[in-house]
N, C-alpha and C positions, 0 to 999 in steps of 0.2 A: 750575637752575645747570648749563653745560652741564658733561658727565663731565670734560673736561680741568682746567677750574676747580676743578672739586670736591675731584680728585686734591691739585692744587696746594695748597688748603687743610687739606686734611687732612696733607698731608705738613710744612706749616709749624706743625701745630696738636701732631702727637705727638712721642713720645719717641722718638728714635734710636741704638738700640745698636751696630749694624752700619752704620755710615755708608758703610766700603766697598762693602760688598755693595747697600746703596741706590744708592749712584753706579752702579754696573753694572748691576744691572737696571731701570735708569732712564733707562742709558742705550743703550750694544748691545750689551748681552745680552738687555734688555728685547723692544726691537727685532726680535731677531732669532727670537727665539719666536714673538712677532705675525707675522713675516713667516711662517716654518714652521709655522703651529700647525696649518694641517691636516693637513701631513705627521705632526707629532708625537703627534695626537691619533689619527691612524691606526696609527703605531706601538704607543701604550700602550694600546690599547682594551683588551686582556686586563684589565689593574690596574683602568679603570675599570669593567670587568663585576664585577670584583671587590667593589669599595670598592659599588657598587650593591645586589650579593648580601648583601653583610655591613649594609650599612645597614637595607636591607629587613627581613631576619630580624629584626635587633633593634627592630625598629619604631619607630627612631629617627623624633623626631618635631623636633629641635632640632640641626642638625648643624653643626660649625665645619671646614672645611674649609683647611689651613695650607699653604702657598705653592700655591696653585690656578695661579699662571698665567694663562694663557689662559680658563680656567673650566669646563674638559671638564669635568671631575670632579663638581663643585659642582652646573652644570646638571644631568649627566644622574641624580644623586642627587636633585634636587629634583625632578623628574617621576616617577624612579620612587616616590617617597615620598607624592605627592598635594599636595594644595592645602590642606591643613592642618599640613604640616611647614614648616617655616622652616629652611632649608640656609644658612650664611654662608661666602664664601672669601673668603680674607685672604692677602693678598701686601702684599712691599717693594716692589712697582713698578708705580709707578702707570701705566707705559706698558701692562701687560699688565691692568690690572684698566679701564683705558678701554674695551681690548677686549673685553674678558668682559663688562663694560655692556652695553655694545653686542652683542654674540652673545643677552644674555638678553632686551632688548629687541627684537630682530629674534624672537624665538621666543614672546616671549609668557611667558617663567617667573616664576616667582617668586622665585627664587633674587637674593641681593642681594650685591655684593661691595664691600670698604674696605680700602684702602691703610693700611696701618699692621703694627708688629713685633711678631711673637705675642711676641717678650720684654720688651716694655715696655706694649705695648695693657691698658685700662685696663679688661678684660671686665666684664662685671657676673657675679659669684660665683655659683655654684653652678649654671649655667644648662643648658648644653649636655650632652646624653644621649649622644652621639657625634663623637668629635674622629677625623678621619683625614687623611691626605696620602700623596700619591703623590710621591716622593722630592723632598719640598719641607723638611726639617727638617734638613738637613745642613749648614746655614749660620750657623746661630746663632753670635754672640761667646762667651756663653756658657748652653752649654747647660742644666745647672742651673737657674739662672734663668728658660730661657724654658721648661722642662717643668713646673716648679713654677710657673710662671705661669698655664699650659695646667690644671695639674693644680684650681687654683681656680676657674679657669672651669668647670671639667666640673662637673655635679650627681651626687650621691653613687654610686660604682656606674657612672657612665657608663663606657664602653668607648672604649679610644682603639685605630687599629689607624692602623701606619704600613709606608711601603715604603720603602725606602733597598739603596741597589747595595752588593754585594760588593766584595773584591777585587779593583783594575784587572788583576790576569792571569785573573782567573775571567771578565772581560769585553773580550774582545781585538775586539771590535768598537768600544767605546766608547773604545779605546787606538788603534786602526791607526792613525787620521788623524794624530797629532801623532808617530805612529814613524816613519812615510812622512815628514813633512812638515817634521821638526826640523831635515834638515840645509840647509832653503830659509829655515826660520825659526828661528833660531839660538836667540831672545831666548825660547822656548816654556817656562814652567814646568815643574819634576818636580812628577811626584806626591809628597805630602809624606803618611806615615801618619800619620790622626787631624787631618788640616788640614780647615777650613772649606773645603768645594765638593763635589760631585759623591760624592767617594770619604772622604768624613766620619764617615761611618758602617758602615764595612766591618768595623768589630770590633766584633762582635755585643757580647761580654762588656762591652766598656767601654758599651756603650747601655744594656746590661740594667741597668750600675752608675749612668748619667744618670738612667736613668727611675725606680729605686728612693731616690735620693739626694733626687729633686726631690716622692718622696711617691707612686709609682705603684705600684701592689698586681699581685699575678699575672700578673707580667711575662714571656713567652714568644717567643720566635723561633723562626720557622720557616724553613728557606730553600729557595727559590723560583726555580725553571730557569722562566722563561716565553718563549715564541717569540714573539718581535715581528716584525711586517711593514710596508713601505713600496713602495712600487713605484718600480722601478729608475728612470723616467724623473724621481725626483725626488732622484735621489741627488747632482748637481752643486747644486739648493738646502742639501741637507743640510749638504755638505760645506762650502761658502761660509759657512755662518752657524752650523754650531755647534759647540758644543764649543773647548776653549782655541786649538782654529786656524780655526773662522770668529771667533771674538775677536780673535785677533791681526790678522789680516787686515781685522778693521773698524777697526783703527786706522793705517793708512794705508797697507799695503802697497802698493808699487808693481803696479803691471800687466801688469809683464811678470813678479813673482815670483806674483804669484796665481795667474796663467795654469799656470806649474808646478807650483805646490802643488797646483790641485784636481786637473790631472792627473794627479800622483804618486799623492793620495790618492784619488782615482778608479778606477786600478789596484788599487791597495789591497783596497777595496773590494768589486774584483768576486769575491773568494773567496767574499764574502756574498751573491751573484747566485744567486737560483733563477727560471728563468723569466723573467718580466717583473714582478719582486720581487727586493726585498733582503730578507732573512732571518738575526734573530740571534737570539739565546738570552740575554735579558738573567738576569742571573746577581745575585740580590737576595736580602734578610732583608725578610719580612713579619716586625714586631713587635706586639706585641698587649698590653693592662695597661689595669687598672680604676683608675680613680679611688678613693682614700680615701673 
């Protein structure tokens, strides 16, 4: 069946909690990942060395990987793990998990990925020795639910470790574009604290209270200054496609206002110019908790 197919039926086949959040990255936001993800996977390499280091040690041999994306993650967890682990990533958007097919068959992995909502997905119980995501758990309708869902799929003891951003002033990089850009695009959401997106997860205490609510044991925060890198000649992709103002602007901005916005937030931008690189300091809670 080809990957697009497949998508499509699995997405007519499960349950959908967050139907907004499927419309969107299904559609461009989806989108716009695939289009960036080398950019973005260049960016979060730190996380993914990470999530690597932490799988290995624990000689995770069964991994479930939660809003994967694109599939960096997933993939380079299933090579470092060998040809007897079994890595799973699970996203809402079947445009980005086409891709991830596709990147694991261009490579040869074993790694396997399926469109469906870690809060409704029907896991088979007790299975997985390591659940992790790289700021993919910040969208759930309700959390609760989808950690206590998470928490049954895990096999006893297994180790869940996740990444989720701080504060949008602790990350004034992941804020310039829509500050630069609001008074061209008027119609730009606020940050809303404790809302579904991006910045979902900035109050550590209330996660701590999701992940023990929904049955997670020795639940810990740490937080986490990591330097991310992209190189400058890719920063008018950046700016185009992500974040709430390349969204805005995928929905029909005229041409002559995009033309200003990227170079508002272009400008913007170059505070974060070292060299021939952009350079930020992504500003996040690594969380950490065992399964019952």
């Amino acid at each position: 069946m080809p990957p697009q197919d497949r998508n499509d039926k699995e997405r007519g086949t499960m349950s959908m909690a967050n139907k907004d959040q499927e419309e969107m990255w299904n559609g461009a936001g989806g989108k716009a990942w695939v289009r960036a993800q080398t950019l973005l996977d260049t960016a979060f390499t730190p996380f993914e060395k990470i999530l690597v280091e932490t799988a290995t040690a624990a000689g995770a041999v069964r991994v479930l990987d939660i809003g994967c994306g694109t599939g960096a993650t997933t993939l380079a967890m299933s090579e470092a793990l060998g040809p007897d682990a079994h890595c799973l990533g699970l996203d809402i958007s079947g445009t980005m998990i086409t891709h991830a097919r596709k990147r694991a068959a261009e490579t040869g992995s074993k790694a396997d990925f399926i469109v469906a909502d870690a809060q409704t997905h029907p896991f088979e119980a007790n299975h997985f020795d390591m659940i992790t995501s790289r700021f993919g758990v910040m969208f759930f309708e309700d959390p609760v639910a989808a950690f206590r869902s998470l928490n049954r799929a895990a096999a006893p003891g297994a180790n869940m470790v996740l990444f989720s951003w701080r504060d949008p002033a602790e990350n004034p990089f992941m804020t310039a574009a829509e500050a630069g850009a609001r008074p061209l695009l008027p119609g730009l959401p606020e940050r809303e604290p404790n809302a579904r997106g991006q910045f979902g997860f900035a109050d550590s205490a209330r996660v701590e209270r999701i992940l023990s609510e929904a049955g997670w044991q020795d639940v810990t925060t740490e937080k986490l200054d990591v330097e991310c890198r992209f190189p400058l000649s890719a920063m008018d992709l950046y700016v185009s496609l992500m974040g709430p103002v390349g969204y805005a602007m995928a929905q029909g901005v005229d041409e002559a206002t995009k033309e200003k916005v990227i170079a508002v937030v272009r400008a913007a931008f170059m505070e974060f110019a070292v060299g021939d690189e952009i350079a930020f300091t992504a500003a996040c809670w690594k969380t950490a908790a065992r399964a019952a």
